[in-house]
N, C-alpha and C positions, 0 to 999 in steps of 0.2 A: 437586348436583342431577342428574339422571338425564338431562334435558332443556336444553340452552343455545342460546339462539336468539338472534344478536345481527346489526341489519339487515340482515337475510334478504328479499331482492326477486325475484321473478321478473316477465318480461316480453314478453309477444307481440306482435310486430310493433308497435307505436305503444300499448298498452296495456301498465298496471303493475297487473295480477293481482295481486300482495302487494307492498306499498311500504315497503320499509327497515324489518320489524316486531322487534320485539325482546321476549325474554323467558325465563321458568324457568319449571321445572316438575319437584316430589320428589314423594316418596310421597301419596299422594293423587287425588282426583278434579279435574280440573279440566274443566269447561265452555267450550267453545271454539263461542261462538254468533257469527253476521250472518247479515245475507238472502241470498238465492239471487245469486250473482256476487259477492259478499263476497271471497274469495279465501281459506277456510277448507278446502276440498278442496284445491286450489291447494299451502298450505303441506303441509298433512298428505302430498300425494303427494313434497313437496321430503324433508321429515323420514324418510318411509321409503324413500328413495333413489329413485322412480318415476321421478321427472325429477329435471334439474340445476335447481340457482339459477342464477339469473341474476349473480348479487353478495349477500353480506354470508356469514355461514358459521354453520352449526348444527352442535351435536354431541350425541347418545343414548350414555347411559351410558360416555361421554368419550371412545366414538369418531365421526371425523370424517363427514359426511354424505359429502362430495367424495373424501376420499382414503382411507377406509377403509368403503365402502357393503359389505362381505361381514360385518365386522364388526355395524355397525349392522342388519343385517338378522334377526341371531344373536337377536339382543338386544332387538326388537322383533316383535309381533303385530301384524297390519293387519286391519282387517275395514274393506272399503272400501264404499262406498253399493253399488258397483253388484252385488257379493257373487258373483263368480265363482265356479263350483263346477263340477264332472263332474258332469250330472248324470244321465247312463248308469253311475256306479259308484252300490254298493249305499253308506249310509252310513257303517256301518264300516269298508268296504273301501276309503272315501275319507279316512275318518282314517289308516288304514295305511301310506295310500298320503304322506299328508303327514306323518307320523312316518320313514318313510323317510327323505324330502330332508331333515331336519332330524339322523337318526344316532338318534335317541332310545333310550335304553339299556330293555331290558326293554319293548316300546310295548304288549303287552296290556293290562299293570297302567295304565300311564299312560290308554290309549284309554278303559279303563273307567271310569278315575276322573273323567274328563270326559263323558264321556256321563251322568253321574251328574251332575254341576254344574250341567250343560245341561240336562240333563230328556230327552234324546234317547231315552231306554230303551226305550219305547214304539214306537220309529220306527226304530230301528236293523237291521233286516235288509231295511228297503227300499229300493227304489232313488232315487237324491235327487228323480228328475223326478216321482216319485211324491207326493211330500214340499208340503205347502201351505207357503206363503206362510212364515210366521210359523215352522216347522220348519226351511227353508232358511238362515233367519236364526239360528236355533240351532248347523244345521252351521259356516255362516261365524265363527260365536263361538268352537264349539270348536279349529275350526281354527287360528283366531288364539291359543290360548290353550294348544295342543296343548303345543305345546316348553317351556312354563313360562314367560315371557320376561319381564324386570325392567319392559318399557314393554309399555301397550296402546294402540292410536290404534283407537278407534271411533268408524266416519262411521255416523250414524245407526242404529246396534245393535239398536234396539228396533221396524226400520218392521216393520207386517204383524201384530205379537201381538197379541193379546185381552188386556182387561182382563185375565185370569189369570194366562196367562206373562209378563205386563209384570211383574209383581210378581218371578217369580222371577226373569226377567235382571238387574233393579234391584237385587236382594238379593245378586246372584251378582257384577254391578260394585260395587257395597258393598264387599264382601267380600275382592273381589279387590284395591282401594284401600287396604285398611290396610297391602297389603306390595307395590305393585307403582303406579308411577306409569301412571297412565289422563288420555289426552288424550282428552273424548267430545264429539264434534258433533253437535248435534241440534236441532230446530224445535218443542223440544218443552217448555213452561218448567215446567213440572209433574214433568217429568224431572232437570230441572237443580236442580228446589228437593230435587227426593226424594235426589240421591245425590250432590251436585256441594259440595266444599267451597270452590271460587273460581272463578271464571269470566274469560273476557277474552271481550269481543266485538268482534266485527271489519266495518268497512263502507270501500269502498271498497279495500280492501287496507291499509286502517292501523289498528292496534289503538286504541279509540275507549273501551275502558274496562279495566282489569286489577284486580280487588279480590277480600275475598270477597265471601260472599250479603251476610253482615250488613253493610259497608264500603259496597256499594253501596246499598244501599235505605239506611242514614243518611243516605251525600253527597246519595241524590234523594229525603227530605222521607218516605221511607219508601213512597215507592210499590212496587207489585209487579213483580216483574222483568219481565214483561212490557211492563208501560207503560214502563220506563226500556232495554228494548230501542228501543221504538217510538221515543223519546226520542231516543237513539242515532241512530241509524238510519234515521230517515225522512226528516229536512229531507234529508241526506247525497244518499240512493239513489233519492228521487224517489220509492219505492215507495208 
């Protein structure tokens, strides 16, 4: 498994953000759903070394989060919610620039064949602050995908598209899922039905269900993932 998550906690002050969760994750798409304070950003930032755990210990493609983070870094794509970019460099001059810190062998060929995945073509000689909403979220993707990397963890991948390019991100994490394990978090259950082959979803910092799609809408009576979020999730968080 690419992915080993075994009671992984972290903790602020008198609050348990993620509580002792555990879990894998191979090739494939996995759905990493709860509500807003859940502790799913939380983890994702422990997994790709942001912050320390507090206790329990994770490891990406069998190196250690703690004692070996330059490793797992190698080996992993981030595209985080808040989607950091330059956005006074031109776009391609921004993949350049992160094909660099990465070493990347030959990066024209590489730049282009992402910019092609992405749809970026179009947009690519402007500069990022130029770039709507839903294009930024393109560069954040390529970026994350630039180096090639065995893992991808995407918070929210898809905010700001239109109907149009939602289809081709969807098709493009499809795609990317048959050879590379994808962690994707999102509020979005239309998303998770279109490209997600299991799910865990998470409330309060403890994992509250681990199946797949079809697993779980069996054990709940076949209702829609949505309602058995609700399910989940609501008595829990008060929401």
């Amino acid at each position: 498994m690419s992915i080993q998550v075994h009671a992984l906690t972290k903790v602020y002050g008198q609050q348990k953000a993620v509580d002792g969760i555990s879990f894998h994750a191979g090739t494939g798409v996995l759905g990493f759903l709860g509500p807003n304070g859940a502790g799913k950003s939380t983890t994702m930032k422990m997994l790709t070394c942001f912050i320390p755990q507090t206790s329990g210990t994770a490891s990406v493609c069998g190196f250690d989060i703690n004692k070996q983070p330059l490793d797992v870094k190698r080996n992993i794509g981030y595209l985080p919610e808040s989607n950091p970019l330059y956005t006074d460099m031109y776009v391609k001059e921004s993949l350049a620039f992160i094909a660099g810190i990465h070493g990347i062998h030959e990066p024209a060929g590489r730049i282009a064949e992402v910019i092609e995945q992405t749809g970026l073509g179009p947009e690519q000689h402007k500069k990022i602050r130029q770039l709507s909403k839903g294009y930024r979220q393109r560069v954040g993707l390529a970026q994350a995908i630039l180096h090639n990397p065995q893992v991808l963890i995407l918070d929210e991948p898809t905010s700001g598209l239109d109907p149009n390019q939602l289809i081709g991100i969807r098709q493009l994490i499809t795609d990317l899922g048959k050879t590379k394990t994808i962690i994707l978090s999102t509020h979005i259950m239309q998303e998770v039905e279109a490209v997600c082959q299991r799910v865990i979803i998470v409330n309060s910092g403890k994992i509250v269900a681990d199946d797949t799609l079809a697993g779980l809408r069996e054990s709940n009576n076949g209702n829609s993932l949505e309602n058995i979020f609700i399910g989940l999730t609501n008595n829990l968080s008060g929401n």
